[in-house]
C-alpha positions as CSV (number, residue, x, y, z in Angstrom):
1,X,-15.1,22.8,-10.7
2,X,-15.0,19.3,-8.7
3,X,-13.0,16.6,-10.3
4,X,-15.6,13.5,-11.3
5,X,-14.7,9.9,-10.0
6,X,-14.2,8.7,-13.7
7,X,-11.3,11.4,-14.1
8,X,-9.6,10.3,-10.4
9,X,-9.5,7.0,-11.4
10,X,-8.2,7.7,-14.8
11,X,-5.9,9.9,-12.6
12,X,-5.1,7.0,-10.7
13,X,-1.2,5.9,-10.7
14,X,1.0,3.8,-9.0
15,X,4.1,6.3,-7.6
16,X,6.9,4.2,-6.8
17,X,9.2,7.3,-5.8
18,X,8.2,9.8,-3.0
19,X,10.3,13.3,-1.8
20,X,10.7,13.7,1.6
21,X,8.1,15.7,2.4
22,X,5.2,15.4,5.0
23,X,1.8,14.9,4.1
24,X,-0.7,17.6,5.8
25,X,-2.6,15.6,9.0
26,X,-6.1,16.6,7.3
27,X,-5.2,15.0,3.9
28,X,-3.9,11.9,6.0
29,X,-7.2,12.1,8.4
30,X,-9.6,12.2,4.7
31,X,-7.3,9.2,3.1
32,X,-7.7,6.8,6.4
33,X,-11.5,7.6,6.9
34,X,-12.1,6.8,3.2
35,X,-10.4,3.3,3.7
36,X,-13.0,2.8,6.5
37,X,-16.2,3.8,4.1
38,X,-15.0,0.4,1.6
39,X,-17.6,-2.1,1.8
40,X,-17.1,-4.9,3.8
41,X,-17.8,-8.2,5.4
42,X,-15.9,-7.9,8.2
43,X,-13.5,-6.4,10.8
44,X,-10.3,-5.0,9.6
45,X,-7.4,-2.6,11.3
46,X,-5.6,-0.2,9.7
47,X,-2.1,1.0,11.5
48,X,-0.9,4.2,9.6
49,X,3.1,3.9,10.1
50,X,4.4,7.8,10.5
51,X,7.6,7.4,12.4
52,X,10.6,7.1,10.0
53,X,12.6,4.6,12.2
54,X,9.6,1.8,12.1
55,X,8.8,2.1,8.3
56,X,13.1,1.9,7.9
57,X,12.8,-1.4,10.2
58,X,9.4,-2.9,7.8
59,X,11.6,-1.9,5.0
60,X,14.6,-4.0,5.6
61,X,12.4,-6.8,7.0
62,X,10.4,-6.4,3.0
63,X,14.0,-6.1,1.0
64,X,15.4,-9.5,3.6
65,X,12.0,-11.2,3.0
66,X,12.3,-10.4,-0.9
67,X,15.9,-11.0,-1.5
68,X,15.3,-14.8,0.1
69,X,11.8,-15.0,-2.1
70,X,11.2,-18.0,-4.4
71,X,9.7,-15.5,-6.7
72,X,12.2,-15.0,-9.2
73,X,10.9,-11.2,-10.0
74,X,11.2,-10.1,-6.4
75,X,14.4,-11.5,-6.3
76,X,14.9,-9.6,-9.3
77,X,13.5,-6.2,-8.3
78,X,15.2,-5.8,-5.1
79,X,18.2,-6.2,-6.6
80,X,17.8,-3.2,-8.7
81,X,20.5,-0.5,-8.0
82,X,18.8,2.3,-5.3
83,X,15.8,-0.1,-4.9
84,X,13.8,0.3,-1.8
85,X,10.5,-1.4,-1.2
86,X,8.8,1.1,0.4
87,X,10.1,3.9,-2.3
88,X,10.9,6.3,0.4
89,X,7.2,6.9,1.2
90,X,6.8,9.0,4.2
91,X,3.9,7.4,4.7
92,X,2.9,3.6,5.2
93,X,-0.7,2.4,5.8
94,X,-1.5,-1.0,6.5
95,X,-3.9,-3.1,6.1
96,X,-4.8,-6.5,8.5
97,X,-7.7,-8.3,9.1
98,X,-8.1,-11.8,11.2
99,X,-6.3,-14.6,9.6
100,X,-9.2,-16.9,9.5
101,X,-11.6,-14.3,7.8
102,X,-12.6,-16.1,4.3
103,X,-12.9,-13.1,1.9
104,X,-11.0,-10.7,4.4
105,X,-8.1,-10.0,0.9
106,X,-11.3,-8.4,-1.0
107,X,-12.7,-6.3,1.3
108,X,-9.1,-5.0,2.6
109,X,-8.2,-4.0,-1.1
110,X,-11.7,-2.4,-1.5
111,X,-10.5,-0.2,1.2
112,X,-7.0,0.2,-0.2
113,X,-8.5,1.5,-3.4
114,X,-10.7,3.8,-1.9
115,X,-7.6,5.5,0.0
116,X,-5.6,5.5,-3.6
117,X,-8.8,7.5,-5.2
118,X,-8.6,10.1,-2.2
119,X,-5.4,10.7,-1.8
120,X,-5.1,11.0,-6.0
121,X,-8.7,13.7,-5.5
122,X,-6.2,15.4,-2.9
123,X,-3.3,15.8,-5.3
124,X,-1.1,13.3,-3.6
125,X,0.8,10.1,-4.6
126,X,0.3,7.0,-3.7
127,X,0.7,3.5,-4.7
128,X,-0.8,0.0,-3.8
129,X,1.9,-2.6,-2.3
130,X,1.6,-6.5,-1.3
131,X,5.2,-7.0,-0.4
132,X,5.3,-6.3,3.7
133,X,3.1,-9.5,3.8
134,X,6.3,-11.3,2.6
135,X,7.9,-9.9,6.1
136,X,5.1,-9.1,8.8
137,X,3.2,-12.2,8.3
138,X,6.5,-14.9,9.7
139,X,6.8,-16.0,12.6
140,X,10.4,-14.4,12.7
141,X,8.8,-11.0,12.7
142,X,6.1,-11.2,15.0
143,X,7.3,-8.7,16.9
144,X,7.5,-6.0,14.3
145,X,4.2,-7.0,13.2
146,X,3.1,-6.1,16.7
147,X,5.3,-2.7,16.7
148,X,3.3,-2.1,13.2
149,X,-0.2,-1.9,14.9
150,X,-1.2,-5.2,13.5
151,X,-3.6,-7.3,16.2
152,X,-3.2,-10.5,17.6
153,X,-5.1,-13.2,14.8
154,X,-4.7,-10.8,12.5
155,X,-2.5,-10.9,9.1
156,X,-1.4,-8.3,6.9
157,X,-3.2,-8.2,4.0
158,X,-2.1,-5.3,1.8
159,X,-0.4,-2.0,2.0
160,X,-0.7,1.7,0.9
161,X,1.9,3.9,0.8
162,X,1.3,7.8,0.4
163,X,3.4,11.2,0.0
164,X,4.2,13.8,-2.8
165,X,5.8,12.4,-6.4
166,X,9.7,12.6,-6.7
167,X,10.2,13.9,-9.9
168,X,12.1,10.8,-11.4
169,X,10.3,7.6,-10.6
170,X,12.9,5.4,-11.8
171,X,10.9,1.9,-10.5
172,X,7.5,2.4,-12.4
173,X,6.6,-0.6,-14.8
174,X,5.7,1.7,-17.3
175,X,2.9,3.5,-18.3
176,X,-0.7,2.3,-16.9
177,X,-2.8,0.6,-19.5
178,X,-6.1,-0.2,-19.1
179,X,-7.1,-4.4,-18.4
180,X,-8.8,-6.7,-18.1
181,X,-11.7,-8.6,-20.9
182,X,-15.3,-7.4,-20.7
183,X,-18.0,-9.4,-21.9
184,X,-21.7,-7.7,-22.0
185,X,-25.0,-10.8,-22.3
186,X,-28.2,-9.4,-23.4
Protein backbone atom coordinates (compact mmCIF):
# COMPACT_ATOMS: atom_id res chain seq x y z
CA UNK A 1 0.00 0.00 0.00
CA UNK A 2 1.66 3.49 -1.25
CA UNK A 3 2.02 6.11 1.39
CA UNK A 4 -0.45 9.28 0.30
CA UNK A 5 1.23 12.86 0.06
CA UNK A 6 -1.05 14.07 3.07
CA UNK A 7 0.70 11.23 5.40
CA UNK A 8 4.51 12.27 4.03
CA UNK A 9 4.00 15.52 4.89
CA UNK A 10 2.47 14.87 8.20
CA UNK A 11 5.52 12.52 8.23
CA UNK A 12 7.57 15.34 7.49
CA UNK A 13 10.30 16.30 10.31
CA UNK A 14 13.21 18.27 10.74
CA UNK A 15 16.30 15.72 11.91
CA UNK A 16 18.83 17.69 13.35
CA UNK A 17 21.08 14.50 14.23
CA UNK A 18 22.33 11.98 11.53
CA UNK A 19 24.42 8.35 12.10
CA UNK A 20 27.18 7.96 10.06
CA UNK A 21 25.89 6.06 7.53
CA UNK A 22 25.69 6.43 3.60
CA UNK A 23 22.71 7.03 1.88
CA UNK A 24 22.09 4.46 -1.14
CA UNK A 25 23.09 6.47 -4.73
CA UNK A 26 19.37 5.61 -6.07
CA UNK A 27 17.62 7.30 -3.00
CA UNK A 28 20.13 10.24 -3.47
CA UNK A 29 19.50 10.18 -7.48
CA UNK A 30 15.25 10.21 -6.63
CA UNK A 31 15.80 13.19 -3.82
CA UNK A 32 17.97 15.57 -6.31
CA UNK A 33 15.64 14.89 -9.43
CA UNK A 34 12.56 15.72 -7.25
CA UNK A 35 14.25 19.19 -6.27
CA UNK A 36 14.47 19.75 -10.07
CA UNK A 37 10.46 18.84 -10.76
CA UNK A 38 9.69 22.23 -8.06
CA UNK A 39 8.09 24.89 -9.99
CA UNK A 40 9.92 27.63 -10.98
CA UNK A 41 10.70 30.90 -12.47
CA UNK A 42 14.06 30.54 -13.13
CA UNK A 43 17.49 28.95 -13.31
CA UNK A 44 18.82 27.37 -10.17
CA UNK A 45 21.99 24.90 -9.34
CA UNK A 46 22.05 22.41 -7.01
CA UNK A 47 25.69 21.01 -5.81
CA UNK A 48 25.08 17.79 -3.61
CA UNK A 49 28.29 17.96 -1.18
CA UNK A 50 29.31 14.00 -0.66
CA UNK A 51 32.89 14.27 0.35
CA UNK A 52 33.36 14.43 4.16
CA UNK A 53 36.38 16.89 4.08
CA UNK A 54 34.34 19.76 2.11
CA UNK A 55 31.04 19.57 4.19
CA UNK A 56 33.74 19.61 7.51
CA UNK A 57 35.29 22.89 5.75
CA UNK A 58 31.26 24.50 5.15
CA UNK A 59 30.80 23.43 8.62
CA UNK A 60 33.38 25.40 10.35
CA UNK A 61 32.91 28.30 7.87
CA UNK A 62 28.64 28.06 9.28
CA UNK A 63 29.69 27.61 13.21
CA UNK A 64 32.68 30.91 12.41
CA UNK A 65 29.92 32.79 10.51
CA UNK A 66 27.37 31.95 13.45
CA UNK A 67 29.44 32.43 16.45
CA UNK A 68 30.30 36.25 14.93
CA UNK A 69 26.29 36.65 13.95
CA UNK A 70 24.32 39.62 15.21
CA UNK A 71 21.59 37.25 15.77
CA UNK A 72 21.53 36.61 19.26
CA UNK A 73 19.89 32.91 18.79
CA UNK A 74 22.69 31.78 16.47
CA UNK A 75 25.02 33.09 18.70
CA UNK A 76 23.17 31.16 21.11
CA UNK A 77 22.78 27.83 19.38
CA UNK A 78 26.25 27.33 18.28
CA UNK A 79 27.25 27.56 21.49
CA UNK A 80 25.41 24.64 22.69
CA UNK A 81 27.66 21.82 24.01
CA UNK A 82 28.29 19.11 20.86
CA UNK A 83 26.57 21.63 18.51
CA UNK A 84 27.38 21.24 14.83
CA UNK A 85 25.53 23.02 12.16
CA UNK A 86 25.42 20.59 9.75
CA UNK A 87 24.34 17.76 12.52
CA UNK A 88 26.73 15.29 11.13
CA UNK A 89 24.73 14.88 7.94
CA UNK A 90 26.50 12.78 5.51
CA UNK A 91 24.81 14.49 3.15
CA UNK A 92 24.66 18.35 2.10
CA UNK A 93 22.57 19.64 -0.80
CA UNK A 94 22.66 23.09 -1.79
CA UNK A 95 20.71 25.28 -3.17
CA UNK A 96 21.92 28.64 -5.43
CA UNK A 97 20.41 30.61 -7.91
CA UNK A 98 21.72 34.04 -9.56
CA UNK A 99 21.92 36.81 -7.13
CA UNK A 100 19.96 39.28 -9.09
CA UNK A 101 16.95 36.75 -9.65
CA UNK A 102 13.85 38.59 -7.83
CA UNK A 103 11.78 35.63 -6.46
CA UNK A 104 14.83 33.20 -6.93
CA UNK A 105 14.30 32.33 -2.38
CA UNK A 106 10.70 30.95 -3.38
CA UNK A 107 11.29 28.82 -6.00
CA UNK A 108 14.71 27.44 -4.42
CA UNK A 109 12.60 26.45 -1.20
CA UNK A 110 9.83 24.92 -3.40
CA UNK A 111 12.54 22.64 -4.50
CA UNK A 112 13.94 22.17 -1.04
CA UNK A 113 10.57 20.95 0.06
CA UNK A 114 10.09 18.71 -2.57
CA UNK A 115 13.54 16.86 -1.78
CA UNK A 116 12.35 16.88 2.14
CA UNK A 117 8.87 14.99 1.00
CA UNK A 118 11.05 12.37 -1.05
CA UNK A 119 13.58 11.59 1.01
CA UNK A 120 10.77 11.34 4.10
CA UNK A 121 8.56 8.75 1.13
CA UNK A 122 12.06 6.97 1.08
CA UNK A 123 12.37 6.43 4.75
CA UNK A 124 15.22 8.84 5.24
CA UNK A 125 15.96 12.03 7.36
CA UNK A 126 16.31 15.10 6.46
CA UNK A 127 15.98 18.56 7.51
CA UNK A 128 15.69 22.12 5.89
CA UNK A 129 18.77 24.63 6.79
CA UNK A 130 19.42 28.49 6.03
CA UNK A 131 22.65 28.91 7.92
CA UNK A 132 25.58 28.16 5.08
CA UNK A 133 24.22 31.45 3.59
CA UNK A 134 25.64 33.07 6.67
CA UNK A 135 29.29 31.58 5.34
CA UNK A 136 29.20 30.92 1.46
CA UNK A 137 27.59 34.09 0.51
CA UNK A 138 31.04 36.56 1.96
CA UNK A 139 33.35 37.69 0.19
CA UNK A 140 35.84 35.95 2.58
CA UNK A 141 34.64 32.56 1.37
CA UNK A 142 34.34 32.89 -2.15
CA UNK A 143 36.55 30.35 -2.67
CA UNK A 144 34.71 27.63 -0.80
CA UNK A 145 31.63 28.75 -2.31
CA UNK A 146 33.35 27.90 -5.58
CA UNK A 147 34.79 24.44 -4.07
CA UNK A 148 30.85 23.94 -3.05
CA UNK A 149 29.58 23.85 -6.70
CA UNK A 150 28.02 27.17 -6.42
CA UNK A 151 28.27 29.37 -9.98
CA UNK A 152 29.72 32.56 -10.57
CA UNK A 153 26.49 35.28 -9.94
CA UNK A 154 25.01 32.90 -8.09
CA UNK A 155 24.15 32.99 -4.16
CA UNK A 156 23.27 30.34 -1.87
CA UNK A 157 19.90 30.35 -1.10
CA UNK A 158 19.02 27.40 1.08
CA UNK A 159 20.19 24.11 2.15
CA UNK A 160 19.07 20.40 2.64
CA UNK A 161 20.77 18.05 4.45
CA UNK A 162 19.97 14.20 4.31
CA UNK A 163 20.96 10.77 5.98
CA UNK A 164 19.49 8.18 8.43
CA UNK A 165 18.11 9.54 12.09
CA UNK A 166 20.57 9.19 15.11
CA UNK A 167 18.63 7.89 17.76
CA UNK A 168 18.98 10.91 20.16
CA UNK A 169 18.45 14.16 18.37
CA UNK A 170 19.41 16.25 21.15
CA UNK A 171 19.13 19.84 18.91
CA UNK A 172 15.40 19.52 17.79
CA UNK A 173 13.12 22.53 18.90
CA UNK A 174 10.60 20.36 19.94
CA UNK A 175 7.92 18.62 18.62
CA UNK A 176 6.40 19.95 15.04
CA UNK A 177 3.15 21.74 15.44
CA UNK A 178 1.12 22.71 12.84
CA UNK A 179 1.09 26.90 11.71
CA UNK A 180 0.17 29.32 10.34
CA UNK A 181 -3.77 31.29 10.27
CA UNK A 182 -6.24 30.28 7.55
CA UNK A 183 -8.87 32.41 6.45
CA UNK A 184 -11.56 30.88 3.92
CA UNK A 185 -14.03 34.09 1.85
CA UNK A 186 -17.07 32.85 0.28
Amino acid sequence: MSTSISEIVAQRKSVRAYLDKQVPADDLAKIVEAGRWAPNAGDFHISVILNAQLRERINEATRHAMVNSDREFLRERVALRGYEPLYGAPILILLSAPADARYCAFYVALAAENMLLEATALGLASCFIMSPTLALNREENQILAREAGIPDGYELQCAVLVGHAAAENKFSLGERTIRGTVTYLD
